[in-house]
C-alpha positions in Angstrom: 109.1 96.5 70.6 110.7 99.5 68.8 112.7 101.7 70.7 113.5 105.4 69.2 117.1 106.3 69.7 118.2 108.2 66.4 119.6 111.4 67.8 117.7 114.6 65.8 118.9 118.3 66.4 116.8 121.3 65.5 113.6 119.9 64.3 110.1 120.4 64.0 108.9 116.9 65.9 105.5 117.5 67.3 103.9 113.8 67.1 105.6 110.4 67.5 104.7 107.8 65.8 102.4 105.1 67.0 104.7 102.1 66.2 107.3 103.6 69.0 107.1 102.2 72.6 109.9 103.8 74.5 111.6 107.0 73.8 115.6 106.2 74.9 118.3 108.2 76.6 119.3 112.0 75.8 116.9 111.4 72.3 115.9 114.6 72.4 118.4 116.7 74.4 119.5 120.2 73.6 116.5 119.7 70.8 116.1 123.8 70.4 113.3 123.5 67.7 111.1 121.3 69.3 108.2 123.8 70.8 105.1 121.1 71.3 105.1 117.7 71.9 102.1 114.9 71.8 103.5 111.5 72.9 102.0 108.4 70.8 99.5 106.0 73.0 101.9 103.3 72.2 104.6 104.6 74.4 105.2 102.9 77.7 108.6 104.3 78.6 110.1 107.7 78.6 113.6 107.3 79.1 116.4 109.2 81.3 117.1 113.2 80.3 115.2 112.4 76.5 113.6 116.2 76.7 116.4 117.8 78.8 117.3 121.6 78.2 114.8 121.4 75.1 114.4 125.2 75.8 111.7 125.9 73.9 109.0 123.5 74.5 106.0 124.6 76.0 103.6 121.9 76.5 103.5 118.1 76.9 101.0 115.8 77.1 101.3 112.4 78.5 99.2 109.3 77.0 97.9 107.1 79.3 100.6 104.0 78.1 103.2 105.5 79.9 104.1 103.9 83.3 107.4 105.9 84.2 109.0 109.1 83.6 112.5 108.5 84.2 115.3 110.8 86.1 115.9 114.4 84.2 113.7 113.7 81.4 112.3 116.8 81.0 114.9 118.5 83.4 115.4 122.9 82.3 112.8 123.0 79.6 112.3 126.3 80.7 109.5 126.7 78.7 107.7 124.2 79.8 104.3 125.8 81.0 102.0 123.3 81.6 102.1 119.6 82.0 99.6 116.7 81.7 100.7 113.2 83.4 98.6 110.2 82.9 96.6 107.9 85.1 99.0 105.0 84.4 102.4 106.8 85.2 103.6 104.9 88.9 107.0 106.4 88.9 108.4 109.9 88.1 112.4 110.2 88.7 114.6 112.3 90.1 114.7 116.1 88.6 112.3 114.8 86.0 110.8 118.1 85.9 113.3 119.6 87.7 114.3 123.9 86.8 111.2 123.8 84.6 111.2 127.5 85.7 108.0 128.2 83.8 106.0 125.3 84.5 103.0 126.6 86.5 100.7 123.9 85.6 100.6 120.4 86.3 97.4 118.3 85.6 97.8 114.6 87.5 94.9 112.4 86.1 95.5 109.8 88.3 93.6 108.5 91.0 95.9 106.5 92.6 99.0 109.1 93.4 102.3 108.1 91.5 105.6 107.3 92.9 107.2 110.5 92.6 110.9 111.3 93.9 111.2 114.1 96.2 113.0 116.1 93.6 110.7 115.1 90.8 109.6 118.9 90.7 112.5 120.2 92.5 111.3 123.8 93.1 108.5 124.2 90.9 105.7 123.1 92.8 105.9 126.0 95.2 104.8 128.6 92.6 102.5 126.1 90.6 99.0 124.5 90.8 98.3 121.1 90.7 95.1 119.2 89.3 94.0 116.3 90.3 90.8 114.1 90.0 87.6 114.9 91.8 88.0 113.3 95.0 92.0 112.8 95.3 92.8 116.5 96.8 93.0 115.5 100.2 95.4 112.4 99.4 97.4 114.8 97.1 98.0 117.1 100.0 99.3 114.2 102.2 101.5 112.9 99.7 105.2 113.8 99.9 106.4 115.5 96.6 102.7 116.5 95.8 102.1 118.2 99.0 104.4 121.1 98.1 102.4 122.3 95.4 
């Protein structure tokens, strides 16, 4: 297993590797350059406040490796529009996506609703949209955390 945790400031990063399977604590943080970001298939873990205050990042997408989403990992990327999660993620953390002030647009591929903490969105999901899978909407809007949006 090959963890990433070499600490890079101010780059141009827009595609990981596919050797990496978990992206390690604070990686990332404060990472001003970093505007896009596609996650390689191979990673399983994304680890606590990695993407925090990466200002201006726009977009993630998710691959469907990933199983957890751990506590402030993409906490005041406030340009963070849009957001694509996985059908394998079963836990999102705490503030994970917490003061994404921006992010309007969350697309939830999964069937079966993750485990998401109550402040996984912290405010956002009151002036957002969520999109879920033909045939989830009803269980989506019974689901704490995912019934606010």
């Amino acid at each position: 297993m090959i963890t990433f945790i070499m600490i890079l400031m101010d780059i141009q990063l827009n595609t990981f590797p596919g050797s990496i399977t978990s992206i390690g604590t604070d990686v990332f943080s404060q990472c001003s350059g970093l505007t896009s970001l596609t996650i390689a298939g191979s990673v399983s873990s994304i680890g606590f406040s990695v993407f925090a205050q990466c200002r201006s990042l726009t977009a993630v997408t998710i691959p469907d490796a990933v199983e957890s989403i751990r506590n402030y990992a993409f906490y005041e990327c406030s340009g963070l529009s849009s957001e694509t999660i996985c059908k394998s993620v079963a836990s999102i953390g705490v503030n994970a996506f917490g003061e994404c002030v921006s992010l309007t647009k969350v697309y939830c591929n999964a069937m079966t609703l993750s485990e998401a903490d109550k402040g996984s969105f912290f405010d956002n999901a009151l002036n957002g949209t969520l999109y879920v899978p033909k045939g989830s909407k009803s269980a989506y809007e019974l689901a704490e955390v995912w019934e606010n949006f």
